[in-house]
Structures are given as C-alpha cells and as structure tokens.
C-alpha positions in Angstrom: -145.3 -153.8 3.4 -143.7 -150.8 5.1 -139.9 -150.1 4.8 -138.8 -151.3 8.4 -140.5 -154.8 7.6 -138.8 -155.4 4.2 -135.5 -154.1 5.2 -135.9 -156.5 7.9 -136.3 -159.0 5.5 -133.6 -158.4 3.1 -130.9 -157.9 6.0 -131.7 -161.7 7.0 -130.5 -162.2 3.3 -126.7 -162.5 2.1 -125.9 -159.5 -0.2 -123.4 -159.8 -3.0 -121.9 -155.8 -4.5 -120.2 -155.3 -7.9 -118.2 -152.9 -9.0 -119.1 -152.4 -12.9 -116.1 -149.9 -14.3 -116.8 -149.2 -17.8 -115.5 -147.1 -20.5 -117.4 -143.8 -19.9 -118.9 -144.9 -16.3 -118.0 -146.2 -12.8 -121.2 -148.0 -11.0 -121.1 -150.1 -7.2 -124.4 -152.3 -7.3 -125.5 -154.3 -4.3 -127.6 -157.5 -5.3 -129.6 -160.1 -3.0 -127.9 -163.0 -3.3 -131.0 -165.0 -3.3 -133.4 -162.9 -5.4 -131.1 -161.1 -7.6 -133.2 -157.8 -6.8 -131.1 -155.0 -7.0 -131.3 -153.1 -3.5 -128.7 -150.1 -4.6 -126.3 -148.4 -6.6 -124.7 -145.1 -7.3 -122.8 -144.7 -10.8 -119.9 -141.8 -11.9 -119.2 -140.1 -15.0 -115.3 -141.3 -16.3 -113.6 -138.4 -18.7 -112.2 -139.8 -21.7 -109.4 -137.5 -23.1 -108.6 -137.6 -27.3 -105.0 -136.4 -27.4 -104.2 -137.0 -30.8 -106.8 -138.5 -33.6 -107.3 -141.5 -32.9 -106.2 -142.1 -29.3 -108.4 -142.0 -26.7 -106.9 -142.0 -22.6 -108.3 -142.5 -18.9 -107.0 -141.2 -16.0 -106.1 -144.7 -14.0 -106.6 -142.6 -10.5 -109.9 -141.3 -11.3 -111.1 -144.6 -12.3 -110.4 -145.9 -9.2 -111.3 -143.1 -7.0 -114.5 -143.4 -9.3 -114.8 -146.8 -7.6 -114.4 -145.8 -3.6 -116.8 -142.8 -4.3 -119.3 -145.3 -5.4 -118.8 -148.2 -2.7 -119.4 -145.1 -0.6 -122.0 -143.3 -1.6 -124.1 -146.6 -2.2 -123.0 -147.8 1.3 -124.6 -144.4 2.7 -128.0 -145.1 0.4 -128.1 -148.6 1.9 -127.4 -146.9 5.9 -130.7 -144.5 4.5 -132.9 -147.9 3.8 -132.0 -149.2 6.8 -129.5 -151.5 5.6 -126.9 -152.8 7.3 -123.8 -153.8 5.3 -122.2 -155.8 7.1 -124.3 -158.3 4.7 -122.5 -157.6 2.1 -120.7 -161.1 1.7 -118.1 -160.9 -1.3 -117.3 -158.3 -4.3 -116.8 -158.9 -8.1 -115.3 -156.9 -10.0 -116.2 -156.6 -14.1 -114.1 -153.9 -16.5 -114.2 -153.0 -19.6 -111.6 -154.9 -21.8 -108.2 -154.7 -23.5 -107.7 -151.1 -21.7 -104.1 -151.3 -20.9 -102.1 -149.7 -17.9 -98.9 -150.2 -16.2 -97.6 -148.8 -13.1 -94.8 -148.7 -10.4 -95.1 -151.0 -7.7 -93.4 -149.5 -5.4 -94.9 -145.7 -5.3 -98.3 -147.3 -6.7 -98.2 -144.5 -9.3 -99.3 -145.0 -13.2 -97.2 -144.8 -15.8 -99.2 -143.4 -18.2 -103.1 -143.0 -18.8 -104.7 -145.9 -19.6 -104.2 -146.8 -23.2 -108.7 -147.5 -23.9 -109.4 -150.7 -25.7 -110.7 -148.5 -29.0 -107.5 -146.3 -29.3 -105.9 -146.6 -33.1 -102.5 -145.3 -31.9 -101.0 -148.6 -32.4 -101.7 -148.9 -36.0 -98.3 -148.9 -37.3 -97.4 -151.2 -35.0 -99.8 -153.5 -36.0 -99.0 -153.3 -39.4 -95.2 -153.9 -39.0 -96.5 -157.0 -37.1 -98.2 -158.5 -39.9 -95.8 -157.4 -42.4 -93.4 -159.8 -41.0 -95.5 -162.5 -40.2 -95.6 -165.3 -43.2 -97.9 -164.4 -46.0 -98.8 -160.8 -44.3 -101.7 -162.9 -42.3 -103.5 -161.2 -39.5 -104.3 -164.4 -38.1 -101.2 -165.9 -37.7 -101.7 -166.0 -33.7 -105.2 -167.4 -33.9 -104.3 -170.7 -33.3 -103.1 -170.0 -29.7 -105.0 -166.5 -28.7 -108.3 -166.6 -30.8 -107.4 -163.5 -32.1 -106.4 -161.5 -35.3 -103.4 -159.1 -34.5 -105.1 -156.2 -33.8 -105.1 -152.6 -32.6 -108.2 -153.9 -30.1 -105.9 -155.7 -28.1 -103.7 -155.3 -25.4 -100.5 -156.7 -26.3 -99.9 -154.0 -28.9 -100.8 -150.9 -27.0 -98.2 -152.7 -23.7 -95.5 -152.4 -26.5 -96.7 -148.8 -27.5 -95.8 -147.9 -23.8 -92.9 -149.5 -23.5 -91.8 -148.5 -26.9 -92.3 -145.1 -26.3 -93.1 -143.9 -22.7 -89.8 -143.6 -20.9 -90.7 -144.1 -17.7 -92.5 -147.3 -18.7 -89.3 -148.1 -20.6 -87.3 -147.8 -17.2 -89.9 -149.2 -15.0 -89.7 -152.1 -16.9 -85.7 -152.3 -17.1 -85.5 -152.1 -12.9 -88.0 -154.8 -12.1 -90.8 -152.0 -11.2 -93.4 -152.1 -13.3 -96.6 -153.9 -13.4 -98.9 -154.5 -16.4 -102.9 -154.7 -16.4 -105.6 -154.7 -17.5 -108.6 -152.4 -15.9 -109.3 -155.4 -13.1 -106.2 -155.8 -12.5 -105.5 -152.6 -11.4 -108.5 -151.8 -9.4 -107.9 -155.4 -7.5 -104.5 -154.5 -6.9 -105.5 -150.9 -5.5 -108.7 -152.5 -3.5 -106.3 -155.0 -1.8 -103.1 -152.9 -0.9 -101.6 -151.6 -3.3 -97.9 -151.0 -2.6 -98.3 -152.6 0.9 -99.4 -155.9 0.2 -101.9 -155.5 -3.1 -102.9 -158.7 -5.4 -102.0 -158.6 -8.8 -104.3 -160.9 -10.3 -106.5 -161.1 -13.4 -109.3 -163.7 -14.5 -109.2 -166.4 -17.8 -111.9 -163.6 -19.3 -109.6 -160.9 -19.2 -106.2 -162.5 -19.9 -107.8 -164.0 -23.4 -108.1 -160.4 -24.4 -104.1 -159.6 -24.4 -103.2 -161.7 -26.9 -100.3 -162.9 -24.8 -102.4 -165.7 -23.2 -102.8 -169.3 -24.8 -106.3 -170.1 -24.6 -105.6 -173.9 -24.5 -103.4 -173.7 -21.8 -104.9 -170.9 -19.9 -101.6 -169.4 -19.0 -99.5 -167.1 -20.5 -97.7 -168.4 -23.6 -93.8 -167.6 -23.2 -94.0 -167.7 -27.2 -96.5 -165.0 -27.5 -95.0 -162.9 -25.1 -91.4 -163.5 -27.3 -93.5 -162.1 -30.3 -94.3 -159.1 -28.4 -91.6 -158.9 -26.5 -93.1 -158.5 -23.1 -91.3 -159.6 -19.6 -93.6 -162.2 -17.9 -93.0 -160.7 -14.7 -94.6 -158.0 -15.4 -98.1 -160.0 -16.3 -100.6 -160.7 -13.3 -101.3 -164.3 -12.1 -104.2 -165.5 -14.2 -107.0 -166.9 -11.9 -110.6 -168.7 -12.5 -113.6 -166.0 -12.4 -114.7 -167.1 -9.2 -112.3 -167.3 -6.5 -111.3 -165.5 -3.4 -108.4 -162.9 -4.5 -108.2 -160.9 -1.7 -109.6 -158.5 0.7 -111.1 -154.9 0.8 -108.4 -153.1 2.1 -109.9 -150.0 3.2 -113.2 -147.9 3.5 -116.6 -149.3 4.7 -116.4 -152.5 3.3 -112.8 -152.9 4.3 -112.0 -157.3 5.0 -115.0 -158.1 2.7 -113.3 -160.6 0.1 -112.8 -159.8 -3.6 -113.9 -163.3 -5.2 -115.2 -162.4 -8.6 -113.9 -161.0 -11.8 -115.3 -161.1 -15.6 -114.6 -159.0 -18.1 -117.5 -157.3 -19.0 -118.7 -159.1 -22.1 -118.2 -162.5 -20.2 -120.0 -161.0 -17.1 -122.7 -159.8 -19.0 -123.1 -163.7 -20.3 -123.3 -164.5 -16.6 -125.6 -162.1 -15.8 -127.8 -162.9 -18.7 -128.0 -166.7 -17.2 -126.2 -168.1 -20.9 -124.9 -171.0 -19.7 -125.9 -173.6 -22.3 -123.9 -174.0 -25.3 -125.6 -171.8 -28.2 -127.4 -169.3 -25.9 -126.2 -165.8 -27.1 -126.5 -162.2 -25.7 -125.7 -158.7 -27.5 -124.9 -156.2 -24.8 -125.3 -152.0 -26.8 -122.5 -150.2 -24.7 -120.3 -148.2 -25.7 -119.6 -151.0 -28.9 -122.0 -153.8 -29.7 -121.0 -157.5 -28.7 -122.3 -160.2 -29.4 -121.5 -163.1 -27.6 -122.2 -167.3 -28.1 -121.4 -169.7 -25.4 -119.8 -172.5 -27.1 -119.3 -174.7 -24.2 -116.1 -176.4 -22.9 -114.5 -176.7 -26.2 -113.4 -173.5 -28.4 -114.6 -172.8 -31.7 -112.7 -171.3 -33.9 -113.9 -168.9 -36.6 -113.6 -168.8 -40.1 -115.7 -165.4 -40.4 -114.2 -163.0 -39.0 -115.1 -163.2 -35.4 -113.2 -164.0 -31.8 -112.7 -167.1 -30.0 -112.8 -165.9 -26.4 -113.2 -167.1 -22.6 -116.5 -167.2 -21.5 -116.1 -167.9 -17.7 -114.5 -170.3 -15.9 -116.8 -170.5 -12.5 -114.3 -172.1 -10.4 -110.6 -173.5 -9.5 -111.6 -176.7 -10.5 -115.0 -175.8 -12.8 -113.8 -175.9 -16.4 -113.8 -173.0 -18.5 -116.3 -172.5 -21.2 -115.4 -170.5 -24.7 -117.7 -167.8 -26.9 -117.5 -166.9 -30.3 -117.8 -163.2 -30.0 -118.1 -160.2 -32.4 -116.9 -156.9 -31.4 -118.7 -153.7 -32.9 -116.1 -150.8 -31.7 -119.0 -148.1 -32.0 -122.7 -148.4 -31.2 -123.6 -146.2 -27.9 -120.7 -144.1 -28.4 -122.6 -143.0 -31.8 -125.2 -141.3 -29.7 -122.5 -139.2 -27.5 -121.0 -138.0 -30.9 -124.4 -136.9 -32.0 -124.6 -135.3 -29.0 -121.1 -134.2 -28.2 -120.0 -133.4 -31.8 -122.7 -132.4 -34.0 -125.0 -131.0 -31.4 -128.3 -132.7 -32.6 -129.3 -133.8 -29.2 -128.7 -132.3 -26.1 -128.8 -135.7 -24.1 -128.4 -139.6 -24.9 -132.3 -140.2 -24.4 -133.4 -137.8 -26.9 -132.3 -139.8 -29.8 -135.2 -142.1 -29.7 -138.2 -139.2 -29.7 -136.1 -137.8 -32.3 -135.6 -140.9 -35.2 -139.3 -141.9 -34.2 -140.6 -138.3 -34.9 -139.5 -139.9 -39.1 -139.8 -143.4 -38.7 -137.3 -143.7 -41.3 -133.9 -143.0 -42.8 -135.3 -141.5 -46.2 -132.1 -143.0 -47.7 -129.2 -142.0 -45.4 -127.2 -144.4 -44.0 -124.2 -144.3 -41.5 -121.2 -146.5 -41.2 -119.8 -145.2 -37.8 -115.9 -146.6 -38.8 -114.6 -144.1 -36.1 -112.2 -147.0 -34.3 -112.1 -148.6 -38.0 -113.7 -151.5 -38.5 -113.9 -154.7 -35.6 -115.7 -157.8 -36.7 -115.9 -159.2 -39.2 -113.3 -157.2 -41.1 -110.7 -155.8 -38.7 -109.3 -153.3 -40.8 -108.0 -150.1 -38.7 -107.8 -147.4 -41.2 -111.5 -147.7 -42.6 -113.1 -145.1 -41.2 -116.6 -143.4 -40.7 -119.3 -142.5 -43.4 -122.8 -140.8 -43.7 -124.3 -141.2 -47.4 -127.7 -140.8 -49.3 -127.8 -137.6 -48.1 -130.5 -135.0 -50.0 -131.8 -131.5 -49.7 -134.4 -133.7 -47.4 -132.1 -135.1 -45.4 -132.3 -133.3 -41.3 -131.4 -134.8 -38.2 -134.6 -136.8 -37.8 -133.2 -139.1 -40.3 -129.3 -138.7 -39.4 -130.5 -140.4 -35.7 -133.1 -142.7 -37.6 -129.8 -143.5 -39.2 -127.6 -143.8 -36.6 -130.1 -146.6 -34.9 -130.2 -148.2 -37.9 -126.0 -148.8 -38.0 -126.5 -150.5 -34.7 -128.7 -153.4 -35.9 -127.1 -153.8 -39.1 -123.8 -154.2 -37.0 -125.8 -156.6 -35.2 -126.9 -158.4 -38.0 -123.6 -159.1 -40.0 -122.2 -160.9 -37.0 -124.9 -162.6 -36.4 -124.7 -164.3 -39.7 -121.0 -165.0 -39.1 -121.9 -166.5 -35.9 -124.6 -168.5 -37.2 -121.9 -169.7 -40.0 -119.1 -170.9 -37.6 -121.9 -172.6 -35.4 -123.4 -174.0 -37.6 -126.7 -173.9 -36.0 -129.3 -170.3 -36.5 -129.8 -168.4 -33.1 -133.8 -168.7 -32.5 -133.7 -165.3 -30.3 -131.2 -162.8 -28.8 -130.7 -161.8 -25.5 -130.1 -157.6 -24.4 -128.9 -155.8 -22.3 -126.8 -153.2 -22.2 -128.0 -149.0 -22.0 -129.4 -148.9 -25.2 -132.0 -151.4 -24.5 -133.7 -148.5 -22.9 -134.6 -147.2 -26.4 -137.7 -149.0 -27.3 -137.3 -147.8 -31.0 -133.8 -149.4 -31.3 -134.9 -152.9 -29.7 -137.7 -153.3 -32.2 -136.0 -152.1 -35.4 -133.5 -154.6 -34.1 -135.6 -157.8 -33.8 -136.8 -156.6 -37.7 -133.7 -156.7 -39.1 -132.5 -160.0 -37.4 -136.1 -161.5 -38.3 -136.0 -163.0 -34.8 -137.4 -162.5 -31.4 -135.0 -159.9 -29.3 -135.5 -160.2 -25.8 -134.1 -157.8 -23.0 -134.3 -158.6 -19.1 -136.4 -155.8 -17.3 -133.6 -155.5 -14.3 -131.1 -154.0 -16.9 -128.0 -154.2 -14.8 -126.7 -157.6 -16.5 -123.1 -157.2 -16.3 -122.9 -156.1 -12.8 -125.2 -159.3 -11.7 -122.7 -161.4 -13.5 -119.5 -160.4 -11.8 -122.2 -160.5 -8.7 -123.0 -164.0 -9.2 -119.4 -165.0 -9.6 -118.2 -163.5 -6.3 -121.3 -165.1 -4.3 -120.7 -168.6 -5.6 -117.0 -168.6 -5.1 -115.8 -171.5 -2.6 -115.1 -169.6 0.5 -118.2 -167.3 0.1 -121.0 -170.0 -0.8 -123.8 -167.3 -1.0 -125.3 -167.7 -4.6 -126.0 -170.9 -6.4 -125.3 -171.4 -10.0 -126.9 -174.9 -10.5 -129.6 -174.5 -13.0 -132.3 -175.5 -10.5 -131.8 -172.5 -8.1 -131.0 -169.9 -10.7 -133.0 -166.5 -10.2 -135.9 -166.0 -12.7 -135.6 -162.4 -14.3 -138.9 -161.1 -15.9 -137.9 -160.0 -19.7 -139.8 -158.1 -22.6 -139.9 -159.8 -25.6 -139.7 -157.7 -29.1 -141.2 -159.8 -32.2 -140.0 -159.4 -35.7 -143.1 -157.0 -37.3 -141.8 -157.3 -41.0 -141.1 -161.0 -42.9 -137.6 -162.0 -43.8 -137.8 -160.8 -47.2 -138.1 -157.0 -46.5 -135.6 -156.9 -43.8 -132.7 -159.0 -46.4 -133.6 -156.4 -49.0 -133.0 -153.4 -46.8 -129.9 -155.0 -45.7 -129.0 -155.3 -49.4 -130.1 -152.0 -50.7 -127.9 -150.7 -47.5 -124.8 -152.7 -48.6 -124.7 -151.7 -52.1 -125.3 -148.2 -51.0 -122.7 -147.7 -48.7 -120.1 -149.8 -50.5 -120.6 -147.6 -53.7 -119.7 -144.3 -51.9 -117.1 -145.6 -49.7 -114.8 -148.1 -51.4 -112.6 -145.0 -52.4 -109.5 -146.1 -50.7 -109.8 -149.9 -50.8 -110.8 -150.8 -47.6 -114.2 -152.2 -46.5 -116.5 -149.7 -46.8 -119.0 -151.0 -44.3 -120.3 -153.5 -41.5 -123.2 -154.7 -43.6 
C-alpha cells in the first residue's frame, strides 16, 4: 500500500494524542482511536538535579516546555506523513506521581523545583509524624489514604515547601499559591494558565497525596488538618475521563483535554486490566506492580498500597489496585552508566550481564531512595555483596538485572497474600521490557508466564484511551467487545519452582547477613 493510500486511510480515522511526562522523559504520542496503532511520537530528555544527598529536583518550566516541543515536533512528523491533525480529537495527559510543585497564580511562576516523587528530604519530617502518632504506627492514615506515612508521598514534601521555602510560605499566606501534582500543573499551563487555566487533577493522582480519602474521593478536611495544608490551595479532583479543558495555544490549540491517569493507573489502562485480579508490572524508572481489585478497595496487610485504579467516567465508578512501589529499577542502569561508568548507554547492559550469564555470587540491593514496598523504611540504603577477586562488571549488571526481578517477586507474593488468589501471569511494559535477558530471568524467578505487549507505549495508550472515550469526545470504546487486540510476546518460566525459591533464599540470607548492620531491612527479597 503506498503512503498517500494509507494516510488516506488513517485521516478518515479519529486520532487520540497523549502527553506521557515521566521522571527522566517528556513524550507526545498520537494513537488511532480505532486500532490503537501508534502513528507518531517525538520524546525529550528531562534533567534531574541532586542538590543535596538525597533530594532530587525538576525544573517545572522545562517540563512543560518539554511538552509543547513535543506536541510540535510530532505535529510536524505527522504534516511529513501527510497527516492532517485536525484529527486529532482529545488529549490525555499521564505523569509521573507524588512529584510535588506549587506556584503563583497570578505570575504563573513556580515556587520552587518540583520536589520528584523519590526525594528523601522529608525524612525528618516523616519521622516526627509518626513519632506523634499513637503507638509510633506508620499506618495510622491507612484507613482513609491507603497509605503508610511516607517520604514517597506528596503531602510531606507540600509541608517541606511550605515549611521552608519562603516564598511558598508567603504565597500560601496571600491566597496565591497553587499546589500540584505533575498533571495538575501541565493542565493548568495547557489551558491558560494565569488567564483562565484549569486546576484540576484526576482520582489516580489525588490518591497519591495522602490528603485525599479514598472512600469518599475528595479531599479529607482531617487529613489536610494533620498536615496542615489550606484546601484552597488543592486542585478540584475529577474522574479520569472527562473534558477539563481546552488547548490553549500552539497547533493543537481548542482540542479538549479529557484524560488524565497517573502513570501507574494509565499504564493499567493501557495494558487493557480491567477485570478484577489482572495485574501489570511497568520497569521505569522504579518497578510497580499493580492488581485491579475492582470497585471495592482492598486493604493490605503486607506492606503494599491501596490505590485508585481509574475511574472511567463522571458517573462510571472507580475501581481500586493493590500496588507495590519498587523506588529503583531502571534508574539502576543510569547509575551504572552515569556513576560507575560500566556502560556507556542504557542498552548495553543486556550484551553485557549475558556475555556471564550469571551473578557468580554478587548481589545488589539498590536502597538508593530507601526501601518502598514492602518495608517502607527511608534510611536503608544501597548494597553490593559477594563480591571476589572474580567479581567484574559482567556480574555487577548480571546483578543489577537480577535486583529487578527479586523486587518483582517479593511483592508479588505480598500481593498474592492480600488477594488471596496466585497471579497465573504478569503483564509488561515499561523500557525495560526491551531487554530480552531481564524479561526471561523475570518469568524464572516468578515461576510464571511474563508477557509484554509488542507496541510498548502502554502508559501513553492508557491516558489515550481515557481522553477518546470521555463523554463529549466519544472516539474510543472501552466496552470489552470493541477493545483493540495488541499482539504480545510471551516469556515461559525455563527453571521449576524449586530452583528459582532457593535462589531467592540463598539471595535473602546473603544479603541480610552483610547488611543488617544498622537495624534496618537489609533487602527487598
């Protein structure tokens, strides 16, 4: 079929963009609505600054000039393929999580970098938190949030800011300021900003603050009393599919914003998990795992979240996931790469650990953030051991993969423990799906089937999805009969049961022995 014919074609079909703003990268995708091909995309770099140990910043105006450089540069691949994007029908929007900004509505300015979801900064304040809840307990908002207290979260790094950035302080005194979350502030911007902009986030997003009551669905006046946060200052919580606003400028200026997922819960979407007990584990830069639990939310009594997992719809009711955050997984690679110097880019990593086929012995415990599920305990921190004379950094990346599953699998059996019923196979997406080596050594240590969707781009279809079926757009259906059928490669376990449980075990005592120095957990497995 030559080009002119098929772009013919695909004009006559409704197209549906996302914008996909993660922690170390910016992407614009532009999806047919009807076949969920991917038709274009063009993705940016974001520079993540390290001010202090332990904190880690983003420029809030080069994330969202990250975003119109995208929308444009795709919109100008799309003019080269003849397409015309005037077709474009909506815009969803998916972020990463928990990353915390305010700003000034009335210059539009930040405040302050945004605070990113795996800064430690906050520590203290979490710990004077639970000092003076009863009995010390870290869960003591679970009932109402789903959540430990936490340095992950937003709710502590909004009262960093406010405890401590002036301006923020002040803002906050004369009415001015305005709190978000990564959405939030890219919705606001896209619509107006100063002059007019929506400040909105989705169920998904809000569940991540820790100021929101996940009965309810609102904002909890007693959470934000515990934090001490101004409810003016929160955005109105919306479904995940609904027209917020409009475009406000640039090519696609008056094409409605009518999607927004948080990137976990888009990445569910995307993945098509919308039957209770389907799970997906998306390898950014953390791991996480995420169960659909249906209309009614579970809560855990092993460590992991109760979250929102979408709520498609005004008038569609929400559905809830058990989830398990792993704070570092891809972001293990860039500090081979960026602070050791054993690979020179991202992709190399898989030649390299396959060049041993094995550890030889070393394990890693990548603690950089601390440690997320199950444990949540901030000031563990990283550890390589079982090193020898042997040792080179073959194994050290063999390694490396080999944290990654075991992450994997130790919430997995947490998950499989609150729901009571054993996951059959995982779905994957996410960058690191690309390394062959990693999916297989994965679906040996589960001892299950993994199985990863060959059009990667999960997260983006999801907030793509959202935006097309909202009422108002009406371009993509979600009923289960007219849901797109995504070809997927299938990795089967290659080892029995028994071998992969006494890796996991020889792994455990291992790194436990050489780490338990201080008191904390010593590792994920």
């Amino acid at each position: 079929m030559s080009t002119a014919s098929y772009s013919e074609r695909i004009t006559m079909e409704p197209l549906v963009a996302a914008i996909d703003q993660g922690t170390s990268s910016t992407r614009f995708l532009v999806f047919n609505s009807k076949t969920a091909e991917l038709l274009s995309h063009h993705q940016v770099g974001i520079k993540q600054s390290f001010p202090k140990e332990g904190w880690v910043e983003e420029d809030p105006k080069e994330i969202l000039q990250s975003v119109y450089e995208c929308m444009e540069r795709t919109c100008e691949k799309l003019g080269q393929l003849n397409i015309d994007i005037s077709n474009i029908k909506a815009v969803g929007v998916t972020n990463q999580r928990e990353t915390t900004l305010v700003w000034d509505k009335e210059t539009g300015e930040p405040l302050y970098n945004a605070i990113v979801w795996l800064d430690l900064r906050t520590q203290s304040t979490v710990e004077r938190l639970i000092n003076s809840t009863p009995g010390k307990n870290k869960n003591h908002l679970k009932h109402k949030t789903g959540l430990p207290i936490s340095t992950y979260f937003s709710a502590v790094k909004l009262r960093w800011l406010m405890d401590n950035v002036e301006e923020v302080a002040e803002a906050v005194l004369t009415h001015r300021a305005m709190f978000g979350t990564v959405d939030s502030w890219l919705i606001w911007c896209l619509t107006g900003g100063k002059s007019g902009g929506v400040h909105v986030t989705d169920v998904t997003n809000a569940s991540r603050t820790m100021l929101f009551n996940i009965h309810t669905l609102d904002w909890d006046s007693e959470l934000c009393k515990y934090f001490d946060v101004p409810m003016e200052i929160l955005p109105q919580v919306k479904s995940s599919s609904e027209i917020y606003g409009s475009m406000n400028s640039g090519s696609l200026a008056g094409v409605p914003i009518s999607g927004c997922l948080g990137d976990q819960s888009a990445a569910l979407v995307g993945q098509m998990c919308f039957q209770d007990g389907q799970a997906k584990n998306t390898y950014g830069t953390g791991c996480f795992l995420l169960r659909n639990t249906g209309i009614k939310p579970v809560m855990s009594d092993h460590g992991l979240l109760t979250t929102l997992a979408y709520k498609l719809g005004k008038d569609s009711p929400a559905h809830y996931a058990l989830e398990g955050s792993v704070a570092i997984a891809g972001a293990v690679v860039r500090w081979l790469k960026d602070n050791l110097g054993i690979i020179q880019s991202s992709a190399e990593i898989e030649k390299l650990a396959g060049d041993v086929g094995s550890s030889y012995g070393c394990y890693f415990v990548p603690a950089f953030s601390g440690l997320y599920a199950p444990y949540w305990e901030p000031s563990a921190r990283g550890i390589i051991c079982g090193l020898t004379q042997f040792t080179n950094r073959s194994h050290l990346a063999f390694a490396a993969l080999e944290a990654v599953c075991f992450q994997t699998r130790e919430i997995l059996e947490a998950m499989n423990q609150d729901y009571g019923v054993p996951l059959t196979q995982l779905q994957v997406d996410g960058g690191m799906t690309s390394n062959r080596l990693l999916m297989q050594l994965q679906a040996d240590v589960l001892c299950i089937p993994v199985v990863k969707p060959s059009m990667s781009e999960t997260t983006a279809l999801g907030a793509a999805m959202a935006a097309g079926a909202a009422e108002g757009v009406g371009v993509w259906s979600l009923t289960p009969g007219n849901l797109t059928t995504i070809p997927t490669d299938k990795y089967q376990p290659l080892i029995n049961p028994e071998e992969a449980l006494g890796h996991c075990l020889i792994t455990l005592n291992k790194t436990l022995n050489s780490s338990c120095q201080d008191g904390h957990h010593g590792g994920y497995f």
